[in-house]
N, C-alpha and C positions, 0 to 999 in steps of 0.2 A: 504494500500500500504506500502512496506516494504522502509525502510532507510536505505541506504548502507554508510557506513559511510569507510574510508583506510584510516589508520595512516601510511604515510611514512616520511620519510628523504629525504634531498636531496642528490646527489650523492650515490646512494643506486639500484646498478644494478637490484634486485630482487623486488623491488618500482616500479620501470618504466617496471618491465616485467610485473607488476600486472595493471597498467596504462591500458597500451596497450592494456593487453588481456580484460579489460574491456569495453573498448572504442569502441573495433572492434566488440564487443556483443550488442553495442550499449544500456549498463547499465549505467544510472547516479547514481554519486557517491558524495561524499562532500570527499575533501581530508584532514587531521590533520596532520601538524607534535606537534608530544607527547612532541617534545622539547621546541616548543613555547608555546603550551597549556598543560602544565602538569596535571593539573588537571582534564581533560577531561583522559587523560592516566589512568590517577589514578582510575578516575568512569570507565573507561571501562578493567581494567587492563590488558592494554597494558605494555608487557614487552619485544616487538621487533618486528622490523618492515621489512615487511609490514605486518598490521594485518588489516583483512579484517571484518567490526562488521556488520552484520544483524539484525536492528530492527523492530519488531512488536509493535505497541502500548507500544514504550519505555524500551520492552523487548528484551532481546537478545534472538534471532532465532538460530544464529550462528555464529561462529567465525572459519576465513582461519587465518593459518599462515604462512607466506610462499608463493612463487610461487609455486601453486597447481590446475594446467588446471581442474582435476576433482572435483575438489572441486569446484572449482569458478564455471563451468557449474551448480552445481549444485542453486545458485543463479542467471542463465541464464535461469531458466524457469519460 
């Protein structure tokens, strides 16, 4: 089973659009902000948010950056 991990901010309009579209998909996610945990930013180089990490067995699958509906579906199946 894949781990979805969203590094956002607070007060970060395009964070809470990636929230939502996720939520309404009904994917659980774990949320980071990079600011509190940097060094989780750092392992996963994160360098702006929202960035959306897909793991496999610890490996990245894939990375969204950005609000991006087509993208994001694509870790809706």
């Amino acid at each position: 089973m894949a781990r979805i991990i969203k590094f956002e901010k607070n007060d970060c309009a395009p964070c809470a659009q990636v929230s939502a579209y996720l939520d309404n998909k009904g994917i659980a996610y774990e949320t980071i902000n990079p600011f509190d945990e940097p060094e989780l930013a750092v392992r996963f180089k994160v360098r702006t948010v929202p960035t959306v990490i897909v793991l496999e067995n610890d490996e990245i699958k894939n990375r969204i950056i950005g609000f991006n509906p087509a993208e994001l579906d694509q870790i809706a199946l």
